[in-house]
ZAKE-983239 format. One record per residue: x, y, z of N, C-alpha, C in turn; chain. Coordinates in nm, 4 decimals. Layout:
# residues N
X,Y,Z,X,Y,Z,X,Y,Z,A
...
This chain:
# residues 218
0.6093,1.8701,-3.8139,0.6301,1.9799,-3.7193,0.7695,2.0387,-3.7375,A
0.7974,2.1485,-3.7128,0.9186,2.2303,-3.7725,0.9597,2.2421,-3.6142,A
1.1282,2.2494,-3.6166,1.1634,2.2853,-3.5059,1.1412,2.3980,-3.4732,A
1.1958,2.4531,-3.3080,1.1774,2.5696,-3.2575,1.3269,2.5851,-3.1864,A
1.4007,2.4815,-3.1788,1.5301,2.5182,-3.1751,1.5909,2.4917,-3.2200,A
1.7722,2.5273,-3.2052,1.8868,2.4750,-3.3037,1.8974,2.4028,-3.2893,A
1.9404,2.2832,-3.4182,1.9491,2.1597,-3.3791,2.0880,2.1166,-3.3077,A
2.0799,1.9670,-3.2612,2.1841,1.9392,-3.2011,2.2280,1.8109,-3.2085,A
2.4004,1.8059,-3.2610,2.4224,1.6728,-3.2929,2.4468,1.5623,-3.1488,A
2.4856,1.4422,-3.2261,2.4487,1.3753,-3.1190,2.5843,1.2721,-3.1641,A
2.6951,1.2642,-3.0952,2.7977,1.1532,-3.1389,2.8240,1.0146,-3.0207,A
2.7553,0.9160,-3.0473,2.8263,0.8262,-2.9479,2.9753,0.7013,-2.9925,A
2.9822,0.6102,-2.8790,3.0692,0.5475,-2.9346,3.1471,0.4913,-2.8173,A
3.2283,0.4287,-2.8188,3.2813,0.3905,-2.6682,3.3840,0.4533,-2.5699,A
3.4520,0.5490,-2.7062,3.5577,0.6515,-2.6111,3.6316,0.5673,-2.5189,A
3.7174,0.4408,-2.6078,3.8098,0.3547,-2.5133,3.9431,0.3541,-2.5649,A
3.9855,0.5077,-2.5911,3.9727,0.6128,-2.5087,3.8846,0.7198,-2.6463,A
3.8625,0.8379,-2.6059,3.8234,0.9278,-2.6812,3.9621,0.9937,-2.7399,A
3.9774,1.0387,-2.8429,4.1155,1.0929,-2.9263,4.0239,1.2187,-3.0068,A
4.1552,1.2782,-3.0410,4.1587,1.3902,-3.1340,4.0805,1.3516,-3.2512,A
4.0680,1.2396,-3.2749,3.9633,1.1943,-3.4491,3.8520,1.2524,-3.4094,A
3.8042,1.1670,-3.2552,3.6734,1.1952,-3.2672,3.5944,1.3524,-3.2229,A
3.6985,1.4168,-3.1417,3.6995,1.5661,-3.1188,3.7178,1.6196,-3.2156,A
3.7399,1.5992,-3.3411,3.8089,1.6884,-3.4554,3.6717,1.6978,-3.5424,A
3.6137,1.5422,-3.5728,3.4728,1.5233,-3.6173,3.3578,1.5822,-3.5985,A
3.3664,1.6337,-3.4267,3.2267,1.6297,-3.3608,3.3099,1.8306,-3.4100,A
3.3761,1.8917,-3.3834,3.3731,2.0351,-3.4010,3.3920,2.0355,-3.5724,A
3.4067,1.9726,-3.6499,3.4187,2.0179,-3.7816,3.2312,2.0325,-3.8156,A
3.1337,1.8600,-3.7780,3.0364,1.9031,-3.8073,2.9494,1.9845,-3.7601,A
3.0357,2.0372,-3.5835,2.9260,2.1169,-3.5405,2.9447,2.2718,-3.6295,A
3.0659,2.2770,-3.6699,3.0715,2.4157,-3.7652,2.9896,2.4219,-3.9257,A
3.0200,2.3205,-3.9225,2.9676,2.2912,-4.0824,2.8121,2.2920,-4.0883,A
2.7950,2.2479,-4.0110,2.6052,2.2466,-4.0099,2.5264,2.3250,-3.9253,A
2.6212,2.4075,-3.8233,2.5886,2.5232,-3.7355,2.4729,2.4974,-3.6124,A
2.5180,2.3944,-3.5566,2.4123,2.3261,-3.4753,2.4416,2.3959,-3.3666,A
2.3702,2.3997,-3.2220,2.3537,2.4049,-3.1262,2.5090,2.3851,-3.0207,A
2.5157,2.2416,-3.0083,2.5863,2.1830,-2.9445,2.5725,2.0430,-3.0056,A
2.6993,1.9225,-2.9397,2.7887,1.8181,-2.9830,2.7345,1.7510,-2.8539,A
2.6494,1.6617,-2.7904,2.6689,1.5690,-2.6859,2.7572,1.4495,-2.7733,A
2.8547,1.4227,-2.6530,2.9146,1.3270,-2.6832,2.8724,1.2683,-2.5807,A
2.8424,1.1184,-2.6151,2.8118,0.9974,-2.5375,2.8459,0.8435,-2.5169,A
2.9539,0.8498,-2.4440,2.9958,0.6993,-2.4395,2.8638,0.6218,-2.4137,A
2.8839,0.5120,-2.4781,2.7677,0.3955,-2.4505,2.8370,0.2984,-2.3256,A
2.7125,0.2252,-2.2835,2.7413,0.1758,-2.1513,2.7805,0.0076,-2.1748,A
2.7072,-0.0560,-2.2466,2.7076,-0.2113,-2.3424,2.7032,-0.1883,-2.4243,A
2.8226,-0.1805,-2.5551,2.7881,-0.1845,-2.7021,2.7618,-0.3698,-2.7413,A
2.6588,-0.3364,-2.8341,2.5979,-0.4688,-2.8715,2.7087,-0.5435,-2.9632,A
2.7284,-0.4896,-3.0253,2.7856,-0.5243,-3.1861,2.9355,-0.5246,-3.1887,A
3.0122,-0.5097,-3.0928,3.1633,-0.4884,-3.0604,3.2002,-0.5483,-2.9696,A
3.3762,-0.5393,-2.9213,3.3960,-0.6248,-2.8238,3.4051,-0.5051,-2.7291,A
3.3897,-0.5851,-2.5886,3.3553,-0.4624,-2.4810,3.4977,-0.3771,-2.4562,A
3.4448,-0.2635,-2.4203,3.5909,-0.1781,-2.3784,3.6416,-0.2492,-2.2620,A
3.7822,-0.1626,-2.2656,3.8716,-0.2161,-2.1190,3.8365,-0.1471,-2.0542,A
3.8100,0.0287,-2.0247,3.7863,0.1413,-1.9325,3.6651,0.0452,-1.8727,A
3.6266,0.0998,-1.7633,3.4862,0.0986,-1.7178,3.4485,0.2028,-1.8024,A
3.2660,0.2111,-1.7701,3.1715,0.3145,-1.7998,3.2309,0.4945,-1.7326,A
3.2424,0.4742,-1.6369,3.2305,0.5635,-1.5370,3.3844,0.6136,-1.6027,A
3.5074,0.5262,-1.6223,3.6465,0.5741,-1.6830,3.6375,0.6210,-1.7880,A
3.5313,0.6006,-1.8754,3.5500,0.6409,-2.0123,3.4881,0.7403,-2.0822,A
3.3520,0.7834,-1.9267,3.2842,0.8906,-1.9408,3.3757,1.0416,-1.8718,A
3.4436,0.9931,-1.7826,3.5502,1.1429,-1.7167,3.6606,1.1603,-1.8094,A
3.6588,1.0414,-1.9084,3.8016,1.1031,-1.9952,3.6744,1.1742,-2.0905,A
3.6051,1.1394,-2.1156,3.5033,1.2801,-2.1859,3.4647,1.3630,-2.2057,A
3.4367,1.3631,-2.0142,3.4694,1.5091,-1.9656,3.5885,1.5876,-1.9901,A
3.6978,1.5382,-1.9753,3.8399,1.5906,-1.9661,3.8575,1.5971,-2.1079,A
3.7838,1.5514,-2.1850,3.7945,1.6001,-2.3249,3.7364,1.7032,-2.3519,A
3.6424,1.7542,-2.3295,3.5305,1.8739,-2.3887,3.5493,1.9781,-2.2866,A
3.5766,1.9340,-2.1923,3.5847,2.0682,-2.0302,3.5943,2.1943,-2.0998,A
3.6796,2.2101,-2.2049,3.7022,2.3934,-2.2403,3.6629,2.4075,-2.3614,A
3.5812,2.3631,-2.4054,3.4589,2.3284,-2.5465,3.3301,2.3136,-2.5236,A
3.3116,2.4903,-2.5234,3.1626,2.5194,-2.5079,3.0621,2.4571,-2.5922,A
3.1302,2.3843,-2.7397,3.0562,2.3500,-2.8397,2.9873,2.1842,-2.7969,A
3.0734,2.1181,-2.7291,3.0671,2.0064,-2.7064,3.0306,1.9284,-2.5392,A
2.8976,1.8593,-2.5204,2.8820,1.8558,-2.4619,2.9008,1.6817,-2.3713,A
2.9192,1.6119,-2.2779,2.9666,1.5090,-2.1995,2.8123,1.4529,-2.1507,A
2.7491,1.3666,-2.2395,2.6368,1.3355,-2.1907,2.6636,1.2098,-2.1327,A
2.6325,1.1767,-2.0349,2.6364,1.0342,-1.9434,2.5093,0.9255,-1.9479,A
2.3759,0.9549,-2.0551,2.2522,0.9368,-2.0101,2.2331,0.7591,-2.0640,A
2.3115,0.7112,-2.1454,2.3584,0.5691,-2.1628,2.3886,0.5334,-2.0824,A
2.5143,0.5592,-1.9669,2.5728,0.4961,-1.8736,2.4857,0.4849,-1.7484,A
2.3807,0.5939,-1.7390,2.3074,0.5918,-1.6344,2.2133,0.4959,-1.6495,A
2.1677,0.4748,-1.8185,2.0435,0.3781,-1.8461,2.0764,0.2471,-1.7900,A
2.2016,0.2325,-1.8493,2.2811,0.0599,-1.8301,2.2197,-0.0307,-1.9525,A
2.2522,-0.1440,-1.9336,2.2442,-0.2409,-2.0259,2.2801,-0.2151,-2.1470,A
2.2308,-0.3139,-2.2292,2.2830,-0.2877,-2.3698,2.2557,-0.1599,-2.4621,A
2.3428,-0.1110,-2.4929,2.3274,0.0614,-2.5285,2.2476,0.0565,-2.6836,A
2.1381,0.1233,-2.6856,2.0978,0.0722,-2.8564,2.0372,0.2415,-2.8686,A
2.0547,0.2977,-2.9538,2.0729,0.4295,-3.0285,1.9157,0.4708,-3.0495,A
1.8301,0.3934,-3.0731,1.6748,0.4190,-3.0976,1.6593,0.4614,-2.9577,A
1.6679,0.3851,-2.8714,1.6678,0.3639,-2.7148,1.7091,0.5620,-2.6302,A
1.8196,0.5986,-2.7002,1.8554,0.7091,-2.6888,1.7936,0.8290,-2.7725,A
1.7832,0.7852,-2.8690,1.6645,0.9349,-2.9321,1.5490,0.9006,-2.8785,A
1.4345,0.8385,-2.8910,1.3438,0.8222,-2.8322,1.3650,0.8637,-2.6677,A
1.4386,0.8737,-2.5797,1.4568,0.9877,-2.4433,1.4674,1.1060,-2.4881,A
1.5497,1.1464,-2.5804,1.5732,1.3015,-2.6187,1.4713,1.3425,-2.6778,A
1.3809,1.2614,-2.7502,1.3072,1.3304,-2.8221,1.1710,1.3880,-2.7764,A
1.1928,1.2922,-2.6269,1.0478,1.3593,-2.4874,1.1485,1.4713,-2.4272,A
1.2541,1.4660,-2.4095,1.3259,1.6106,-2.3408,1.3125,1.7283,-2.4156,A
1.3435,1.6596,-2.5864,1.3514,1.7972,-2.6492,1.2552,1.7900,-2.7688,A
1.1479,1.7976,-2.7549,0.9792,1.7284,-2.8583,1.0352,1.8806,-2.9675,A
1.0700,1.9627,-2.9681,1.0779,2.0534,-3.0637,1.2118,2.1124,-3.1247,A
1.3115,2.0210,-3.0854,1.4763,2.0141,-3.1540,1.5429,1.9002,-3.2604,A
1.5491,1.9717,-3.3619,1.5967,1.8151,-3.4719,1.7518,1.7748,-3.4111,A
1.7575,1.6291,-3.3857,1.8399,1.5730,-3.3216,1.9287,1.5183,-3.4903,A
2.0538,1.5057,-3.4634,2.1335,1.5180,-3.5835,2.2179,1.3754,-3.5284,A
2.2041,1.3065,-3.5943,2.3215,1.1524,-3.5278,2.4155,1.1312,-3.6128,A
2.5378,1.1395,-3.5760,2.6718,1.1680,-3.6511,2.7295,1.0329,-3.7009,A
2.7448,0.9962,-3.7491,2.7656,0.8522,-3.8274,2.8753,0.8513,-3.8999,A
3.0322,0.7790,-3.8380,3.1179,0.7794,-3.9552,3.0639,0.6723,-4.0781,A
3.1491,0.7007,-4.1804,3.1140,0.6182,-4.3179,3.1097,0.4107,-4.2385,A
3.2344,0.4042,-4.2028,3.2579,0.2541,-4.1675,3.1510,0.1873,-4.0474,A
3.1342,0.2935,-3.9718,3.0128,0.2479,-3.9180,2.9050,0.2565,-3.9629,A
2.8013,0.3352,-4.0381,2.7518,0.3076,-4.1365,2.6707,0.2037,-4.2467,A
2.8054,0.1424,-4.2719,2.8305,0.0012,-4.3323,2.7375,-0.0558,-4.2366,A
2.7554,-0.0797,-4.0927,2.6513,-0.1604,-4.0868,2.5347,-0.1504,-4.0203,A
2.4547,-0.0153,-4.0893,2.3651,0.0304,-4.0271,2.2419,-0.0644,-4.0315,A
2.2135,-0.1586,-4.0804,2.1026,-0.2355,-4.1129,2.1011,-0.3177,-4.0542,A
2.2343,-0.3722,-3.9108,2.2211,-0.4699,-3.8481,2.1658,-0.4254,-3.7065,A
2.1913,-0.2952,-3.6952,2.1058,-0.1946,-3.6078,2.0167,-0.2306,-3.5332,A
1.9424,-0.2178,-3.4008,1.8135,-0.2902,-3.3055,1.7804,-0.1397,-3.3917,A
1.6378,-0.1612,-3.4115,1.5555,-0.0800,-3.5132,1.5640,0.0411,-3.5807,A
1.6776,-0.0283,-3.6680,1.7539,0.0824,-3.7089,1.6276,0.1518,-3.8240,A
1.5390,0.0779,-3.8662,1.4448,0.1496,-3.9707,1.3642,0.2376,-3.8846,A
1.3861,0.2461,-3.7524,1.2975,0.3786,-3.7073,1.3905,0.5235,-3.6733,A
1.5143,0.4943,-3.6393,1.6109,0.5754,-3.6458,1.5716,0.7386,-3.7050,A
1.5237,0.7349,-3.8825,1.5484,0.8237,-3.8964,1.4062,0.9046,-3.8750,A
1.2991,0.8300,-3.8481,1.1541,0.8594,-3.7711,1.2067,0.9883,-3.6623,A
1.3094,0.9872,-3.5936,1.3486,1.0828,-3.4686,1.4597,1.1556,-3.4749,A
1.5382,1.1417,-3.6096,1.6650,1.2101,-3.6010,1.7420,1.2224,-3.7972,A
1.7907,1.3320,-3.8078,1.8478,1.3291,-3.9081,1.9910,1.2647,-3.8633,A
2.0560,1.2182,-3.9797,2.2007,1.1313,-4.0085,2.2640,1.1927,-4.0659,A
2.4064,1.2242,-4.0018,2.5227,1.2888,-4.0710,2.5906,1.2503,-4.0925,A
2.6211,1.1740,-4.2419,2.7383,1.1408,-4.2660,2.8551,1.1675,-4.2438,A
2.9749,1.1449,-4.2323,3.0907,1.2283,-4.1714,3.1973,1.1003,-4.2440,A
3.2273,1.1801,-4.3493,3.3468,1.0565,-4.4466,3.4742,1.1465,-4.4928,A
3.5716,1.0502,-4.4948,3.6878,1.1768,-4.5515,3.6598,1.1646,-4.7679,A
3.6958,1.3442,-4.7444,3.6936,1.3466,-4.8904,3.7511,1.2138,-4.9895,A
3.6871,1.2153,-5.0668,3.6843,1.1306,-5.1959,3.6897,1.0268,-5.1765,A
3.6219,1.0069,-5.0433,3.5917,0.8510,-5.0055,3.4765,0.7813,-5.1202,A
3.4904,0.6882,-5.1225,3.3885,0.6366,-5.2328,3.2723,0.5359,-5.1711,A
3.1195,0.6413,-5.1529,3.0512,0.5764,-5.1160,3.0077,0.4107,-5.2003,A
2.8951,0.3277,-5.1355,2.8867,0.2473,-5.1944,2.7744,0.2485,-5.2862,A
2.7549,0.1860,-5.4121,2.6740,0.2335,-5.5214,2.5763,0.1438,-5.5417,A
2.5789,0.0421,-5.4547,2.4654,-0.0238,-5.4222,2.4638,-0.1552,-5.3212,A
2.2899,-0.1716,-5.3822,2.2813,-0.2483,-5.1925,2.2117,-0.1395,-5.1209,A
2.1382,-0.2193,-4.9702,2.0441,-0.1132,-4.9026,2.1013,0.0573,-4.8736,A
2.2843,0.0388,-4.7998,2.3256,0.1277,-4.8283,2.2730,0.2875,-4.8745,A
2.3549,0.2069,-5.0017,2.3064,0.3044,-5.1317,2.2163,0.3454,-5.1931,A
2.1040,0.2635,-5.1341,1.9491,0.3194,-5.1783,1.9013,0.4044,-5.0620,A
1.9572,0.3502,-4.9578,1.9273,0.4242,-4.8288,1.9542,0.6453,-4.8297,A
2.0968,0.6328,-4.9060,2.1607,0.7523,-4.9278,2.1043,0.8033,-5.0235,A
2.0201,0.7555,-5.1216,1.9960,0.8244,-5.2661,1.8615,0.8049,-5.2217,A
1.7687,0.7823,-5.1511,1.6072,0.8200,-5.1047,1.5769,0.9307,-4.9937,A
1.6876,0.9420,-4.9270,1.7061,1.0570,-4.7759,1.8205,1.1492,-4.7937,A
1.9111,1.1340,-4.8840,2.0005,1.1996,-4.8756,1.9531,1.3896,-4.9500,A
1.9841,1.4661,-4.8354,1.9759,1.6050,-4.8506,2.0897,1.6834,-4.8892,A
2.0712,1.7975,-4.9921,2.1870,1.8615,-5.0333,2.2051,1.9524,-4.9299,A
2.0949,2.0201,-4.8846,2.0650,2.1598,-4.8115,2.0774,2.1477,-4.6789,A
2.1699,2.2075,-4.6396,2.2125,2.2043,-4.4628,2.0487,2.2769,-4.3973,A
1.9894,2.3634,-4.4752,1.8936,2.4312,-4.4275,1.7519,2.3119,-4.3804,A
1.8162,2.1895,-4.4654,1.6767,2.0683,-4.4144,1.6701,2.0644,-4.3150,A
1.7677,2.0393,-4.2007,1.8010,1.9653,-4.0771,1.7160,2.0684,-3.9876,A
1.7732,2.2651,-4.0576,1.6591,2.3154,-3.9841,1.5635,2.3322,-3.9949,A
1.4798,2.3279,-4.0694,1.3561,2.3047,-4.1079,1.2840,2.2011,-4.0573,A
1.3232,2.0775,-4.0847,1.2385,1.9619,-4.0544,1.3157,1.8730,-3.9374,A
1.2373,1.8178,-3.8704,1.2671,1.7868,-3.7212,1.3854,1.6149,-3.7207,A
1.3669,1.5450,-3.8779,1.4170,1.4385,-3.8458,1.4280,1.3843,-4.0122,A
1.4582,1.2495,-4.0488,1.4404,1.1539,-4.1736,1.5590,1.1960,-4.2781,A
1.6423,1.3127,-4.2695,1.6877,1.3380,-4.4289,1.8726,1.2932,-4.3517,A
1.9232,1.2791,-4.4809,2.0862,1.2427,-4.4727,2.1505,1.3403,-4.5264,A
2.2633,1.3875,-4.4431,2.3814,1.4832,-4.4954,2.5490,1.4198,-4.5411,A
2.5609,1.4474,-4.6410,2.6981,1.3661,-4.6370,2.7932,1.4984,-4.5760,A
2.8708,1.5101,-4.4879,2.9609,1.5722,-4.3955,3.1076,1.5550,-4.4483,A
3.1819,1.6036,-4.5184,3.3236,1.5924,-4.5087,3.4193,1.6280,-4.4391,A
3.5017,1.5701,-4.3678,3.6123,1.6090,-4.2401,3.7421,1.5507,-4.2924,A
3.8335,1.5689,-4.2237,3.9418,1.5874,-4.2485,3.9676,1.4307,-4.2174,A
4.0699,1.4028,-4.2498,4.0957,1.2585,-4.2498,4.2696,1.2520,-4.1321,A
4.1602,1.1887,-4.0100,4.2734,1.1583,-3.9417,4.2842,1.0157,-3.8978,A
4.4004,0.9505,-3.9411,4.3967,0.7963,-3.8755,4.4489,0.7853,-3.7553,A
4.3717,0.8144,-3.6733,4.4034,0.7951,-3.5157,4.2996,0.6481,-3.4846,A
4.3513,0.5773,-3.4353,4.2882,0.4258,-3.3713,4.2903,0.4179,-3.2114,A
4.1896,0.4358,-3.1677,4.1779,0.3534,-2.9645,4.2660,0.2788,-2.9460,A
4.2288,0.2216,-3.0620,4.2994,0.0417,-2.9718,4.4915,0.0597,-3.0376,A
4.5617,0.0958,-3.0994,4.6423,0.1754,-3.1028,4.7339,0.2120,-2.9928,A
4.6205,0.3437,-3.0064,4.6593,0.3916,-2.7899,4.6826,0.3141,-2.7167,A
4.5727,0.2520,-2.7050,4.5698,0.1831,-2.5615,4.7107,0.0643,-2.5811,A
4.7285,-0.0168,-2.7195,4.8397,-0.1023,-2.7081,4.9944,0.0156,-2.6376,A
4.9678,0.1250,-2.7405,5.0776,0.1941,-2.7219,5.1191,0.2314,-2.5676,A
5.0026,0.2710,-2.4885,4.9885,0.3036,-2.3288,5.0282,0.1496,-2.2803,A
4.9832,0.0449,-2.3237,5.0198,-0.0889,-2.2525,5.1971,-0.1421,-2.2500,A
5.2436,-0.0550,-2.3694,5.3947,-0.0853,-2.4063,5.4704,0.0066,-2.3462,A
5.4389,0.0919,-2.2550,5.5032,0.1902,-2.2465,5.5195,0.2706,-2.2914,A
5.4849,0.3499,-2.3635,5.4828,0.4014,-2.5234,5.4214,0.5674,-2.5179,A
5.4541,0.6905,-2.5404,5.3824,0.8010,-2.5482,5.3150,0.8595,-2.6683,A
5.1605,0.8219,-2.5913,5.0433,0.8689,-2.7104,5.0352,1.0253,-2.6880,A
5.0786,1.1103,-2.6658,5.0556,1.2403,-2.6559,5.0706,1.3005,-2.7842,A
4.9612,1.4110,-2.7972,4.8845,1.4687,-2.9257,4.8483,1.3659,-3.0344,A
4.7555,1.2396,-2.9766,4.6508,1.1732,-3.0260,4.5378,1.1790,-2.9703,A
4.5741,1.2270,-2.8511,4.4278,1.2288,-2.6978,4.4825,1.3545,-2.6642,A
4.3721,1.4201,-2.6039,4.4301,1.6073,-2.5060,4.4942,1.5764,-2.4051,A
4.5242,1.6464,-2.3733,4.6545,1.5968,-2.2542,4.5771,1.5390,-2.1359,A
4.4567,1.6307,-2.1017,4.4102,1.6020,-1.9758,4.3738,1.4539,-2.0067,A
4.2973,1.3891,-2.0952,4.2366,1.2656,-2.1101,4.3491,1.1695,-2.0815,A
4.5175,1.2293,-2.1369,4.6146,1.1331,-2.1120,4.6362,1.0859,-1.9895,A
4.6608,1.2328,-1.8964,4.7118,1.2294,-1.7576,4.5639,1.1263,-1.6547,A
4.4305,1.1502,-1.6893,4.3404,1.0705,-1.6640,4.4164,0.9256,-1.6716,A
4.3845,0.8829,-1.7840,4.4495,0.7323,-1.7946,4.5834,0.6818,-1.7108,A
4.6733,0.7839,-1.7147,4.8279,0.7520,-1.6349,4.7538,0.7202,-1.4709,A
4.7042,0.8433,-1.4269,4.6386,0.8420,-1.2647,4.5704,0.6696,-1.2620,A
4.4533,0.6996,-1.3463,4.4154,0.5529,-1.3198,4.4661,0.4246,-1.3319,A
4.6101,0.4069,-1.4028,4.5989,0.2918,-1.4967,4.5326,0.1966,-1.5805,A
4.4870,0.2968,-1.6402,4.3643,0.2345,-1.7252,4.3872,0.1259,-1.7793,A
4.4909,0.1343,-1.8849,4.5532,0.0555,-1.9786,4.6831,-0.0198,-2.0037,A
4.6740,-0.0462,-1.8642,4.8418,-0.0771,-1.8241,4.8211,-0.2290,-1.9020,A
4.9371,-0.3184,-1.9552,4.9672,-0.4289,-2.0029,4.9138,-0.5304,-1.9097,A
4.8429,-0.5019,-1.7739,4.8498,-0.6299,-1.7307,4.6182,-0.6160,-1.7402,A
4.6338,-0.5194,-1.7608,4.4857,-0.4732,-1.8016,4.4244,-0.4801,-1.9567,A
4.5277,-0.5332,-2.0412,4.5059,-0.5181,-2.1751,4.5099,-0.6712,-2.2240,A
């Protein structure tokens, strides 16, 4: 079945805190591949990581306060509302009864990636959604292993696939390479330390109000 609307990417992740990397990512591929809109979505339990310090609810308003004047990018909460352990099939499979005729685009840096195969059913994944790679130039994918067979059986040259067909193909995405780190921040916010123009200001002044990340919280 061919879509009937623009598609729309889909970036999650824990946003503990959200920074300029990952705002820089989500508007480079929404230009590059000319999608719709960017939901960004903190997850509520990541499985595979250690848990954030923010709460849910803290890490979804610095989200907001990230995108507020970025029509491109949107503050989806629909993980945090689900609860429990946040698993990504779990989330296209809802979108894909909201939106049965929009190819859903799931933004994937390279390092996460790596361990897409440890994934809760990650082999149905691309059944509901195309995958956008998003690596900095002349990164060197890997040349074998599931990986790499994974990229060289789905991988699409033509941005025009994603509109065409509703889900299954891979884009490799190139963005700019910024080394901005969360956990970084948050040490830096715990030391006293000013992270300003790594996070938008508003997301900063968020964290100061709350004490998100004060040293005795870290």
């Amino acid at each position: 079945m061919h879509q009937t609307h623009k598609a729309i990417g889909i970036l999650g992740g824990t946003f503990d805190p959200i920074h300029i990397g990952h705002l820089r990512m989500a508007i480079e591929v929404y230009q590059t591949l000319d999608l719709a809109r960017v939901h960004i979505m903190p997850t509520f339990k990541p499985m595979y990581r250690e848990q954030p310090i923010a709460s849910p609810l803290h890490r979804f308003e610095m989200v907001k306060c990230a995108v507020r004047h970025e029509p491109a990018l949107l503050a989806d909460d629909r993980e945090i509302r689900r609860g429990g352990i946040t698993y990504t099939i779990d989330t296209l499979l809802e979108m894909r009864t909201e939106m049965p005729e929009t190819s859903l685009c799931l933004l994937i840096g390279i390092d996460a990636f790596l361990g897409f195969a440890s994934w809760h059913r990650f082999n149905e994944i691309l059944d509901h959604a195309h995958i956008i790679l998003a690596h900095r130039p002349h990164y060197h994918l890997p040349t074998e292993g599931m990986i790499a067979d994974l990229i060289h059986s789905r991988q699409q040259k033509e941005i025009s696939f994603i509109h065409n067909n509703m889900a299954g193909g891979l884009l490799l995405c190139p963005i700019t390479a910024l080394e901005i780190s969360a956990s970084d921040i948050r040490k830096q916010i715990a030391m006293g330390k000013n992270p300003r123009y790594l996070l938008p200001d508003e997301v900063y002044d968020s964290i100061t109000q709350n004490g998100i990340y004060t040293s005795s919280r870290i």
